[in-house]
C-alpha positions as CSV (number, residue, x, y, z in Angstrom):
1,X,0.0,0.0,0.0
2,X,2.8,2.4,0.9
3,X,6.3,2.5,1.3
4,X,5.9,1.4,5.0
5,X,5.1,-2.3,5.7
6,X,2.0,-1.6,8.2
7,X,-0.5,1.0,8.5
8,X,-1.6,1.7,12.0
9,X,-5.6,2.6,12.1
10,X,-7.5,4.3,15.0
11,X,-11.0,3.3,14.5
12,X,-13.3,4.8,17.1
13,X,-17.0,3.6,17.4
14,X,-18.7,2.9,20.7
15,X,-20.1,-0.3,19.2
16,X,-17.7,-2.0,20.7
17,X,-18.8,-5.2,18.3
18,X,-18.7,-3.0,14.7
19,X,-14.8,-2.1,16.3
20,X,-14.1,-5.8,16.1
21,X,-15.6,-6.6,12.5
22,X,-14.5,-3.4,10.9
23,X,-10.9,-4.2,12.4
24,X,-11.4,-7.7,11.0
25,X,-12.8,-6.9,8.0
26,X,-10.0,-4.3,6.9
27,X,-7.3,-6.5,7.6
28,X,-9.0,-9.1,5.1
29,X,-9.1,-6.6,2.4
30,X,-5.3,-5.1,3.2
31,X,-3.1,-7.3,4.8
32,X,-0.5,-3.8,5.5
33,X,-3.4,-2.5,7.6
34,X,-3.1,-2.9,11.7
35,X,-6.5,-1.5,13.4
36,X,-6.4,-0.6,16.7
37,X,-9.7,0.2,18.2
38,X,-11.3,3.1,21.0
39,X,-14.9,2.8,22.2
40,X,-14.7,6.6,23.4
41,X,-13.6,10.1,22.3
42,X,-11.0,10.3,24.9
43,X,-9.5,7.3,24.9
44,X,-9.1,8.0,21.3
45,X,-7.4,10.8,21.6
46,X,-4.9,9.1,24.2
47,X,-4.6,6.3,21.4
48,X,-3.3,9.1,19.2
49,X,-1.1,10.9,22.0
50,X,0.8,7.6,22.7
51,X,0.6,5.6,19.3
52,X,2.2,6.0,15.9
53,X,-1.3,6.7,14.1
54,X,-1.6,7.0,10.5
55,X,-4.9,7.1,9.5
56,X,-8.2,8.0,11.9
57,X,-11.4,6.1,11.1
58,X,-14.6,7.6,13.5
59,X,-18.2,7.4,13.7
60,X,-20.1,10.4,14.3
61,X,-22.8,9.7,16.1
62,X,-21.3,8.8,20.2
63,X,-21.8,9.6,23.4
64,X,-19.9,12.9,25.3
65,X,-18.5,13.9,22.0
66,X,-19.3,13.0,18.6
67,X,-17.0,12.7,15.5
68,X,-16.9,16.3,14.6
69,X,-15.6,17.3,18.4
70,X,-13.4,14.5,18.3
71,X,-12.1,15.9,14.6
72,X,-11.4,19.3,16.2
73,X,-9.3,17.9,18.7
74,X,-7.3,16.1,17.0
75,X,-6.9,19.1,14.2
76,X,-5.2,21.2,16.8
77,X,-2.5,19.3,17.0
78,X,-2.3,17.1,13.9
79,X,-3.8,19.2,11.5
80,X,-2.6,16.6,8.0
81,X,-3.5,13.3,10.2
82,X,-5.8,11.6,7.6
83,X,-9.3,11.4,9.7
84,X,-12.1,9.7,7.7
85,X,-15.7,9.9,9.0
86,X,-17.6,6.2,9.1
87,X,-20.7,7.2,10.1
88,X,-24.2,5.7,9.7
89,X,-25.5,10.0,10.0
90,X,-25.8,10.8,6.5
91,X,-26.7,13.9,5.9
92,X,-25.3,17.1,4.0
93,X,-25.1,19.4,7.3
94,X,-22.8,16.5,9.1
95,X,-21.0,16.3,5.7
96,X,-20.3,20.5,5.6
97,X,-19.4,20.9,9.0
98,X,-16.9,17.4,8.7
99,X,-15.3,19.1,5.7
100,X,-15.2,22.5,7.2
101,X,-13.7,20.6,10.2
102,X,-10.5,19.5,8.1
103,X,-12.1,15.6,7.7
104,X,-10.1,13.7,4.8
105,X,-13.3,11.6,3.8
106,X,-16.8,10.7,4.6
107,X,-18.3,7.5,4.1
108,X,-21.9,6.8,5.0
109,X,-21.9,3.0,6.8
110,X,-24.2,0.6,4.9
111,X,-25.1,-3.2,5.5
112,X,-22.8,-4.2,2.6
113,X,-19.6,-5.8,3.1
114,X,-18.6,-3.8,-0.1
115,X,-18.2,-0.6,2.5
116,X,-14.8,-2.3,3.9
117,X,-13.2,-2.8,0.7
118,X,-14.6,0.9,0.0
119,X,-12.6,2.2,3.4
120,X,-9.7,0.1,3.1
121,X,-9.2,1.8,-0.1
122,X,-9.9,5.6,1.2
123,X,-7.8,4.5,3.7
124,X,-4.9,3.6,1.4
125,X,-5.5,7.0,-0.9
126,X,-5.5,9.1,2.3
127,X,-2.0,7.5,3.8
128,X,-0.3,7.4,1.0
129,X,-0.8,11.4,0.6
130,X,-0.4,11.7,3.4
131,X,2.9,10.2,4.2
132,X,4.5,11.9,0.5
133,X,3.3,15.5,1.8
134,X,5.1,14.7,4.7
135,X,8.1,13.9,3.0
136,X,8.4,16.4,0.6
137,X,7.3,18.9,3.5
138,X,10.7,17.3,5.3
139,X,12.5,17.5,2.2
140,X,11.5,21.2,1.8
141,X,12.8,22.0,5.3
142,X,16.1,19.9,4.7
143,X,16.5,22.7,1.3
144,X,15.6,25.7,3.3
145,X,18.1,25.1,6.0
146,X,20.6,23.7,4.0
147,X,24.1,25.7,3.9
148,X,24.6,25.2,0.3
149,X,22.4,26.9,-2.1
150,X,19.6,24.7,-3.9
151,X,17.2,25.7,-6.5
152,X,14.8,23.2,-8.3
153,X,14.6,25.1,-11.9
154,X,11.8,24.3,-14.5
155,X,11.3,23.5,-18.0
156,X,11.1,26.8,-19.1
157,X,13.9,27.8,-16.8
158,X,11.8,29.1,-14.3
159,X,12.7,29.3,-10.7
160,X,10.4,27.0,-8.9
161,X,12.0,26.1,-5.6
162,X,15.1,28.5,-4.1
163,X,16.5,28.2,0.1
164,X,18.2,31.2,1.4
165,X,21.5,30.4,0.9
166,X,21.0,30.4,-2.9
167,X,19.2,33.7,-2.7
168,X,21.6,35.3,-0.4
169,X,24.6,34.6,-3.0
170,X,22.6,37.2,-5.2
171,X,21.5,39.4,-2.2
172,X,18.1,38.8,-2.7
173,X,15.4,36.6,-0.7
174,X,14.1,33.9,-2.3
175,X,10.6,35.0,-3.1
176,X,12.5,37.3,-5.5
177,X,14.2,34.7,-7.6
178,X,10.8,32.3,-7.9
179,X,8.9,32.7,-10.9
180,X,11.6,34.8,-12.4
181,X,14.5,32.7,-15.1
182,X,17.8,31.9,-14.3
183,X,18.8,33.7,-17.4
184,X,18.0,36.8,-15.3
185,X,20.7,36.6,-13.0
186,X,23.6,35.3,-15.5
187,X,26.0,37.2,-17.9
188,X,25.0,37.4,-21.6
189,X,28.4,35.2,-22.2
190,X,26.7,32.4,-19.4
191,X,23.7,32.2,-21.0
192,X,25.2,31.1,-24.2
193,X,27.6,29.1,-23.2
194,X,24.6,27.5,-21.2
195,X,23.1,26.6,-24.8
196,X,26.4,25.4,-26.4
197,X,27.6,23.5,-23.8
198,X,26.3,23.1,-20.2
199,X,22.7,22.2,-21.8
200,X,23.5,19.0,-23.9
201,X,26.2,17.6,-21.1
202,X,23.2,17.7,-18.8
203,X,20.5,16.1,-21.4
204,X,23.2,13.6,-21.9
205,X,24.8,12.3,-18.8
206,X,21.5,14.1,-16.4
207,X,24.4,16.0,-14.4
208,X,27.0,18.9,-15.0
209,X,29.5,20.7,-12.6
210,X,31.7,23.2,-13.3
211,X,32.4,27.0,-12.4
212,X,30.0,29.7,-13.9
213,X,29.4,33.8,-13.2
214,X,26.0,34.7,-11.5
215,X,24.6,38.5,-12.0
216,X,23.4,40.6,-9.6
217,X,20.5,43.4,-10.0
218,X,23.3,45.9,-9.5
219,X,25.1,44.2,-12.0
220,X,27.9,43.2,-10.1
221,X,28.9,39.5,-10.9
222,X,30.6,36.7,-8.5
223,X,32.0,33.5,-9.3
224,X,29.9,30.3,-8.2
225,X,30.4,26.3,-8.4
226,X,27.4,24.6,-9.9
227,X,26.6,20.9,-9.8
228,X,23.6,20.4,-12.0
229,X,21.1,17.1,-12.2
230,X,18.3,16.5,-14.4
231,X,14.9,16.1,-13.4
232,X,11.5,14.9,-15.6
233,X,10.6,18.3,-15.5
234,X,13.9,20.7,-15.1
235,X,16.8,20.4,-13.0
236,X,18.3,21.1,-9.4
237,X,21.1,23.5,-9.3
238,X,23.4,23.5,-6.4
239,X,25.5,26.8,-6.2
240,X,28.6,27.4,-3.6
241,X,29.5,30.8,-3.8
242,X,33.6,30.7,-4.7
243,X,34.0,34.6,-5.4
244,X,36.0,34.5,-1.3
245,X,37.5,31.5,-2.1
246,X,38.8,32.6,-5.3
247,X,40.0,36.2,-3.9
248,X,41.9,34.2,-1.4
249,X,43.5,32.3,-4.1
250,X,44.5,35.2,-6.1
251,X,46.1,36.8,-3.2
252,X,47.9,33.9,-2.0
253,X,49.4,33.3,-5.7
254,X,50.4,37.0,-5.7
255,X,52.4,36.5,-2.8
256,X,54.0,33.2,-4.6
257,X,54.8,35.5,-6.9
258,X,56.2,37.9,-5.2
259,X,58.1,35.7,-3.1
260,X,59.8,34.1,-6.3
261,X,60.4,37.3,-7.3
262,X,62.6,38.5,-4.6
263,X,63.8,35.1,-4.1
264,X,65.3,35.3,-8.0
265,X,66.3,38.7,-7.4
266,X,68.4,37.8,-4.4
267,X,69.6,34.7,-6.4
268,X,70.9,37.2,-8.8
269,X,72.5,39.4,-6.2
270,X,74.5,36.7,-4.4
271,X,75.4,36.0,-8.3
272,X,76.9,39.1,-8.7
273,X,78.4,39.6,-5.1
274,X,80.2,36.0,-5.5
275,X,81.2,37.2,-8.9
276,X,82.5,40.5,-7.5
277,X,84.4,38.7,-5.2
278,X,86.0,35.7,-7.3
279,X,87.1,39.1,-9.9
280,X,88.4,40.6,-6.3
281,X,90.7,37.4,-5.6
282,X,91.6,37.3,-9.1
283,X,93.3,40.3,-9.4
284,X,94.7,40.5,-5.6
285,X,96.5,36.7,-7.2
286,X,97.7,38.6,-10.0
287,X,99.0,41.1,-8.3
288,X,100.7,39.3,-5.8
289,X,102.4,37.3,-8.9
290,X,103.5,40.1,-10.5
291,X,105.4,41.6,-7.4
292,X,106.8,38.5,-6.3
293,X,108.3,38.0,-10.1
294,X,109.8,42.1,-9.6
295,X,111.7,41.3,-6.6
């Protein structure tokens, strides 16, 4: 049914005998399903406090609280739970005030055993949603605080997803960059080599990485490191901002240079002194020869 090997189910009805054939009854139709049954609104609710719930299954009509009161309870705290109502109370106003409650489904209870294979399927739809919204909500979160900078880029090279990080690189947040194209913030001279090169590397192998220029609004440019990967639909850009990076490089190979300089140029001098010096003894040899001869 889902990536997850069993889905846990609170089913709530103060027939405490419908709990035990509804229970039975789901697990026939989807052997992933585990049903764990309440007879009351509040032990319900403890059910949910202490158990890994993923799917709520309650009738409407029960004594202290019905389903809608038990539904705004549980909203308060787990406002994307999936809650389906499986009442026997069929009527339009319980329907509008369910789905103005936040209720995932409503299914009227009938004498057929068809209603079973009916929820266990709801039940299925509703998890399933439920459990990809909640990963691509922790996936969104994961981007946002993410120290590198990620941006999910359409088709039409649209900005569709950008964290701070990637928007800070061009000081800008990033409900400026969404909706607007990449081709925005890049030199003229990126954007075609972006056509000529980048784009058929990355339609052929589904990745590229490399060093690029980005282009600020004040048109300022920096120097970034992009790894790109293909998606159905676009691609996800990862950017470091290397302008720092490469400002310490330049400097530190300025001072190499620099430093080989003066090293050569007191290679050169000790050259010459040496030279200076074997021209010194020279003559003083000569010299000395010459007066020795004389006397």
């Amino acid at each position: 049914m889902t990536e997850q090997s069993e889905v846990t189910v609170l089913h709530v009805d103060d027939n405490i005998q419908f709990t035990e054939l509804t229970a039975e009854m789901l697990t026939s139709q989807d052997s992933d399903i585990s049903v764990i049954s309440a007879n009351t609104v509040s032990e319900g609710v403890t059910l949910v406090e202490s158990t890994q719930v993923d799917c709520i299954v309650s009738d409407y009509d029960m004594p202290t609280q019905n389903g809608i009161n038990f539904l705004t309870t549980i909203r308060e705290d787990y406002p994307d739970l999936p809650f389906i109502l499986f009442t026997s109370k069929g009527s339009e106003e319980i329907a509008s005030e369910a789905i103005s409650a936040g209720v995932t489904d409503y299914i009227q209870k009938s004498f057929s055993n068809e209603q079973y294979e009916l929820l266990a399927n709801r039940i299925s739809n509703a998890v399933t949603g439920y459990h990809a919204e909640k990963k691509r909500q922790q996936w969104k979160e994961a981007i946002e605080t993410a120290a590198e900078g990620i941006a999910i880029v359409g088709e039409d090279g649209e900005y569709l997803q950008v964290n701070e990080a990637y928007a800070a690189a061009y000081n800008e947040s990033p409900t400026t960059l969404i909706g607007t194209n990449w081709q925005e913030w890049s030199p003229k001279k990126e954007i075609t080599r972006y056509h000529e090169e980048i784009l058929s590397t990355l339609q052929q192998q589904d990745q590229w990485e490399g060093e690029s220029l980005g282009l600020r609004k004040d048109g300022s440019t920096f120097e970034q490191h992009l790894s790109l990967s293909s998606l159905d639909d676009g691609h996800v850009c990862v950017m470091e901002d290397i302008s720092e990076r490469k400002r310490r490089e330049k400097q530190l190979n300025a001072l190499h240079d620099a430093t080989r300089t003066l090293m050569q140029s007191r290679h050169k001098q000790a050259v010459a002194e040496k030279s200076s010096e074997y021209r010194r003894d020279s003559i003083g040899s000569r010299y000395q020869c010459a007066m020795a001869v004389r006397s």
